[in-house]
PAVOMI-618365 format. One record per residue (C-alpha): residue number from 1; x, y, z. Coordinates in nm, 3 decimals, padded with zeros to 5 digits. Layout:
+-----+---------+---------+---------+
| pos |       X |       Y |       Z |
+-----+---------+---------+---------+
| NUM |       X |       Y |       Z |
...
+-----+---------+---------+---------+
This chain:
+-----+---------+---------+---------+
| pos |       X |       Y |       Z |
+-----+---------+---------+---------+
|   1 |  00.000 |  00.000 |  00.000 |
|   2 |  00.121 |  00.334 | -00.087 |
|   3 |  00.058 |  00.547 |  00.257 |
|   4 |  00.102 |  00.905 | -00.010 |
|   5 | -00.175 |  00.769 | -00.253 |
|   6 | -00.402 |  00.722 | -00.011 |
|   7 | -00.572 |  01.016 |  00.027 |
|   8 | -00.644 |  01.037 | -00.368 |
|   9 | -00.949 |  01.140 | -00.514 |
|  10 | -01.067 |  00.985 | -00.856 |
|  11 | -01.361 |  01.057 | -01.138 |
|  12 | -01.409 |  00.760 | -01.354 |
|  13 | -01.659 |  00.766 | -01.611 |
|  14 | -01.775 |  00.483 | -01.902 |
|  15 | -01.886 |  00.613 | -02.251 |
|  16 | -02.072 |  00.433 | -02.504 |
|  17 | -02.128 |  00.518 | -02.861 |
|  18 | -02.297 |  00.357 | -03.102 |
|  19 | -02.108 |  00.442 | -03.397 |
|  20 | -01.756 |  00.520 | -03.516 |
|  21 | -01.958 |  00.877 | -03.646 |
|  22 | -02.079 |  00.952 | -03.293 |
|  23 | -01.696 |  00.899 | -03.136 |
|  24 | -01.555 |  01.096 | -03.369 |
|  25 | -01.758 |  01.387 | -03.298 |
|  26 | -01.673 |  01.337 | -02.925 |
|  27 | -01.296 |  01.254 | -02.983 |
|  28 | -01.310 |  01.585 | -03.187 |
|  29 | -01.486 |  01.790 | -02.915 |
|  30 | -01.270 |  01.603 | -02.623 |
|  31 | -00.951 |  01.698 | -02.774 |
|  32 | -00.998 |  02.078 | -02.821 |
|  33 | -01.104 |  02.119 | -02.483 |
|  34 | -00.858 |  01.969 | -02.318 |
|  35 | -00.573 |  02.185 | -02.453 |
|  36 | -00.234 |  02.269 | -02.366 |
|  37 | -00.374 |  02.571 | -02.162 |
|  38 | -00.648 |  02.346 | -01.987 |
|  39 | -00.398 |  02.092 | -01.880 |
|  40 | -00.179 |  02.350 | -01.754 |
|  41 | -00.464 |  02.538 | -01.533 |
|  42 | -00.613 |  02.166 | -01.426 |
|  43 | -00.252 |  02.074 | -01.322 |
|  44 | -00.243 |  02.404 | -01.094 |
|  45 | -00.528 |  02.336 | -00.900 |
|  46 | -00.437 |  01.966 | -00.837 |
|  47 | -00.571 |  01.730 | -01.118 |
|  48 | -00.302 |  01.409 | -01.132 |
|  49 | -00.389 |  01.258 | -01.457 |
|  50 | -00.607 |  01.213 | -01.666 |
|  51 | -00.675 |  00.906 | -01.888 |
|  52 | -00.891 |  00.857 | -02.203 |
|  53 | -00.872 |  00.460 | -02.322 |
|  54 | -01.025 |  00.294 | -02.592 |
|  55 | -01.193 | -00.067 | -02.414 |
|  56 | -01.143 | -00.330 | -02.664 |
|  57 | -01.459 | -00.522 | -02.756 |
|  58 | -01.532 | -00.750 | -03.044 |
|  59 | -01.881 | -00.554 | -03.151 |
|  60 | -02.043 | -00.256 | -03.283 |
|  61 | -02.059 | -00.063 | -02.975 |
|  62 | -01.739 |  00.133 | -02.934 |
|  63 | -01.684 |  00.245 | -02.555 |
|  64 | -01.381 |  00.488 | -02.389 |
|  65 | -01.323 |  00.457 | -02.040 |
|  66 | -01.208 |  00.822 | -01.883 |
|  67 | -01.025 |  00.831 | -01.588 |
|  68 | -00.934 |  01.174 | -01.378 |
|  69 | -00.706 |  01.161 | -01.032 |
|  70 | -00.701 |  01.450 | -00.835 |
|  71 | -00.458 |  01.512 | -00.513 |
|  72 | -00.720 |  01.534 | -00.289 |
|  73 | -01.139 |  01.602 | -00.304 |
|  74 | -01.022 |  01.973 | -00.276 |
|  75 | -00.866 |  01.938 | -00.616 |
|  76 | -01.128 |  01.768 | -00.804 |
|  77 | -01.428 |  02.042 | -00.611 |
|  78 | -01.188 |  02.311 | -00.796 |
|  79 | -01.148 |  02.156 | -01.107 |
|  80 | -01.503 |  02.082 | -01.154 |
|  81 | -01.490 |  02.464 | -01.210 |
|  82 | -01.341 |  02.374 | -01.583 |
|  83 | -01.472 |  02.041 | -01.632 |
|  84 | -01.822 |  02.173 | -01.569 |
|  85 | -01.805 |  02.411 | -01.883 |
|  86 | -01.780 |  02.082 | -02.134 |
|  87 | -02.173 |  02.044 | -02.149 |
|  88 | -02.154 |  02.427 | -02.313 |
|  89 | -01.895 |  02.304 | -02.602 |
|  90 | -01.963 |  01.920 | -02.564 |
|  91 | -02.175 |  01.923 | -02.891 |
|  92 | -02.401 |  01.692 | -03.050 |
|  93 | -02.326 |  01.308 | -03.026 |
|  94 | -02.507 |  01.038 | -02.938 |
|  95 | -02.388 |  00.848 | -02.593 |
|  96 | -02.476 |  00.690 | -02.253 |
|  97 | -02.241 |  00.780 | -01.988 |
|  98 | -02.203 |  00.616 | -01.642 |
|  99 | -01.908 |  00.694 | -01.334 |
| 100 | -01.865 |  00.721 | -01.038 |
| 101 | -01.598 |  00.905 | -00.821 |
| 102 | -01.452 |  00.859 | -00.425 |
| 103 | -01.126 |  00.885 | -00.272 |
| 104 | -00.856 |  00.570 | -00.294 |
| 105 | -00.855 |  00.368 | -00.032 |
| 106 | -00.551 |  00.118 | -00.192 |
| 107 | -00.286 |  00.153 | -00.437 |
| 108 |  00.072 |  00.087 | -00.536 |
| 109 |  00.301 |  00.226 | -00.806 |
+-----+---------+---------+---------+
């Protein structure tokens, strides 16, 4: 157990889209947001990482699995600041999201 990761806060959320069309348009969107200057200013007020994976499925259905740490709750409560604005520039695209979020209670690494 890692005693310094412990008090970790993490965001994870599950997309699903039904169509190579629809991801695109989200990939698109996704990217521009989350610029070089957005990064920086996310970094500043405590945001870890943040992860964006493709889940590897033998179907139609093509899902991303989005993964934000955060030093502490603190962090994440003043990042939501900038990850609040994506439903403004989020645009079109049809998806189902799910997540969930909480503070680490194990790790290593």
């Amino acid at each position: 157990m890692d005693e310094n990761n412990k008090k970790k806060f993490v965001s994870v959320v599950l997309l699903s889209f039904p169509s190579q069309v629809q991801y695109d348009l989200w990939y698109e969107k996704y990217t521009t947001f989350y610029s070089i200057k957005a990064v920086e200013y996310l970094k500043n007020n405590g945001q870890l990482s943040q992860f964006a994976t493709v889940i590897e499925e033998k179907n139609d259905l093509i899902r991303v699995s989005l993964i934000w740490t955060y030093k502490d709750k603190k962090a994440y409560e003043n990042c939501q600041k900038f990850h609040g604005q994506w439903a403004k520039i989020g645009g079109e695209f049809i998806g189902k999201a799910s997540g969930y979020r909480g503070e680490t209670i194990w790790s290593f690494g």
